[in-house]
C-alpha positions in Angstrom: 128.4 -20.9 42.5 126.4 -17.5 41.9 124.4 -15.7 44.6 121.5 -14.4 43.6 120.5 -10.8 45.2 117.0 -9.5 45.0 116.3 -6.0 44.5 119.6 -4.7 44.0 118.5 -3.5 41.2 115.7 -1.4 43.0 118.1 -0.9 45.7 120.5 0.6 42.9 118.1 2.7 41.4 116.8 4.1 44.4 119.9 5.5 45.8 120.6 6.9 42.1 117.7 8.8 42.4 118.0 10.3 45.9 121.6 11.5 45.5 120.0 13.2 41.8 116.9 14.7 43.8 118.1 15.4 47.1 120.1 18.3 47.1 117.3 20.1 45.2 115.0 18.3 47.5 116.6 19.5 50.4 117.1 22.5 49.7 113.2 22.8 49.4 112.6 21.8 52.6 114.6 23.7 54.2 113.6 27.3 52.4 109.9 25.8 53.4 111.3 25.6 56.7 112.7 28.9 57.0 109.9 30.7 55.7 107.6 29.3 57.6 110.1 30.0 60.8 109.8 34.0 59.8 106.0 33.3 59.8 106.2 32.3 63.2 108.6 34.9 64.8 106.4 37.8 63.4 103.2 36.2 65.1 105.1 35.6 68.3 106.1 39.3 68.8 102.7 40.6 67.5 101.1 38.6 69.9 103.0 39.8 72.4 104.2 43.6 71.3 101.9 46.2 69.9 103.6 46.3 66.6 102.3 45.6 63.1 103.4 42.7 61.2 104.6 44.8 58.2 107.2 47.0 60.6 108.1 43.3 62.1 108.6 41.4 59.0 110.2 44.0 57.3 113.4 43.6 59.9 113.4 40.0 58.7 114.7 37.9 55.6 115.4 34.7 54.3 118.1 33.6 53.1 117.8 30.8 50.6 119.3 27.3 50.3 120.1 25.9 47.1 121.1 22.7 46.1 125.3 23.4 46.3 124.2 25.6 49.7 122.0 23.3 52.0 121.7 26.7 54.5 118.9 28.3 54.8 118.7 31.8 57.3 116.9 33.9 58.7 118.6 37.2 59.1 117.4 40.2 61.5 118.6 43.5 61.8 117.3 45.9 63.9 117.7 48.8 66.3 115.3 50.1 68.7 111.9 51.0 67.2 110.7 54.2 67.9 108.5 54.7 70.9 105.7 56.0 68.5 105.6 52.8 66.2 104.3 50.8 69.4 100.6 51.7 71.4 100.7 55.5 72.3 98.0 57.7 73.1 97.6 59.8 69.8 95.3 62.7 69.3 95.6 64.8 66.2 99.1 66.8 66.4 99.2 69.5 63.6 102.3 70.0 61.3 105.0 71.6 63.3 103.2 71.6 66.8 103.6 69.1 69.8 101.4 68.0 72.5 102.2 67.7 76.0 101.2 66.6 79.5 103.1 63.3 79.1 102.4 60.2 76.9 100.9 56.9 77.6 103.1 54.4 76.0 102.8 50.8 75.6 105.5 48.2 74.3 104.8 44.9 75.6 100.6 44.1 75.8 99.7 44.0 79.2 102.4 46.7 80.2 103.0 50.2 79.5 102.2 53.3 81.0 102.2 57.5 81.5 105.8 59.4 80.9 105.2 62.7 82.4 108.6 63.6 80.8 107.7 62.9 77.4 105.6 64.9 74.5 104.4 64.2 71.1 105.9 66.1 68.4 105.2 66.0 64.2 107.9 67.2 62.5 107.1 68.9 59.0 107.7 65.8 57.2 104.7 64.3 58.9 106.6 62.1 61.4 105.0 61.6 64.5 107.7 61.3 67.5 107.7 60.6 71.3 110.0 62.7 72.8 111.8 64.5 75.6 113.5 67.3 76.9 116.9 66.7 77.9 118.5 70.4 78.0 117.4 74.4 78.3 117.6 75.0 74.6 114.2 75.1 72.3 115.9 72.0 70.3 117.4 70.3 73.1 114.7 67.2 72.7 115.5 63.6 71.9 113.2 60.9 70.6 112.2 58.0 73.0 112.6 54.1 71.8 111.3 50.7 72.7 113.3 47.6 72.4 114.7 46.3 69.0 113.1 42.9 67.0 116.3 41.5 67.7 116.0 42.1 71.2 112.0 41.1 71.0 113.4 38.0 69.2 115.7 37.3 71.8 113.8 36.6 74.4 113.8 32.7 75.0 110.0 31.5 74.9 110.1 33.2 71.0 113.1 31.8 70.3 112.5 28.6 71.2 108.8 28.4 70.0 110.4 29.3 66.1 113.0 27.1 66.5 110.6 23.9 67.2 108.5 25.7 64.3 111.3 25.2 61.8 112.7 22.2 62.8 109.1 20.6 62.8 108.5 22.1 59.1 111.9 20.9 58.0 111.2 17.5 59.3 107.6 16.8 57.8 109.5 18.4 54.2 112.1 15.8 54.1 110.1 13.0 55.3 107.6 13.5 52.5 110.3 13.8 50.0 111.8 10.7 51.1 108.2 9.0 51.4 108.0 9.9 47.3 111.9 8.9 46.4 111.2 5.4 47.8 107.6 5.3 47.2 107.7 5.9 43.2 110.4 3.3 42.8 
């Protein structure tokens, strides 16, 4: 008696070449994935923090998957940005000099306002600094920060909105490698 089994064959050659592409495949996806998930963070705190996306996405990179590592990261490292990389009231401070009479600052956007305490100083490497006076002595000052990109990051609603980002990416990769695996057989 034989049994007669149609498309095994197909079946057969189908899984050979899914376990051949897929790694690579995968891999793919989820560096698409990633990237696109650093994409997303540095829009989120733009939109929401008065920094430039070069300072932002220069805190950030990606890690790459390849097909024997199916991990693909996104690694931050930060530590609190410098009160004058965010929105600060600037008028022209020569070499050397400061100006006082307090500083308008602002972090987040719709936030932000006057430290009487603080002053703007350039340093003689051209380094424009919010700072303030913390003892007696002429060099007794100490420069002001806003949160980290970590901490910025942190916060849920970004978190959560790159997350779905990257999951959502990673998804639509895979699904249109598998649609061409099974499709060109």
């Amino acid at each position: 008696m034989d049994i007669e089994v149609t498309g095994l064959e197909i079946a057969v050659n189908v899984l050979q070449s899914i376990t051949t592409q897929a790694p690579g495949e995968v891999a793919k996806a989820l560096n698409k994935a990633a990237t696109k998930g650093k994409t997303k963070a540095t829009a989120q705190i733009t939109r929401n923090y008065y920094l430039d996306r070069a300072t932002v996405g220069d805190t950030m990179k990606v890690k790459r998957a390849g097909a024997s590592n199916l991990e693909a990261t996104i690694n931050v490292r930060s530590s609190p940005m410098a009160l004058s990389k965010f929105k600060i009231n600037t008028n022209y401070v020569p070499v050397g000099q400061r100006q006082s009479g307090g500083v308008s600052a602002q972090v987040r956007k719709g936030g932000g306002g006057l430290i009487e305490s603080a002053f703007l100083v350039r340093y003689k490497s051209g380094h424009l600094s919010v700072v303030e006076r913390y003892g007696s002595g002429r060099n007794d000052i100490r420069d002001l920060y806003g949160p980290s990109v970590t901490g910025m990051l942190s916060k849920d609603d970004n978190r959560l909105m790159v997350i779905d980002e990257m999951e959502s990416t990673a998804a639509a990769a895979l699904e249109s490698v598998l649609d061409s695996v099974i499709g060109g057989m």
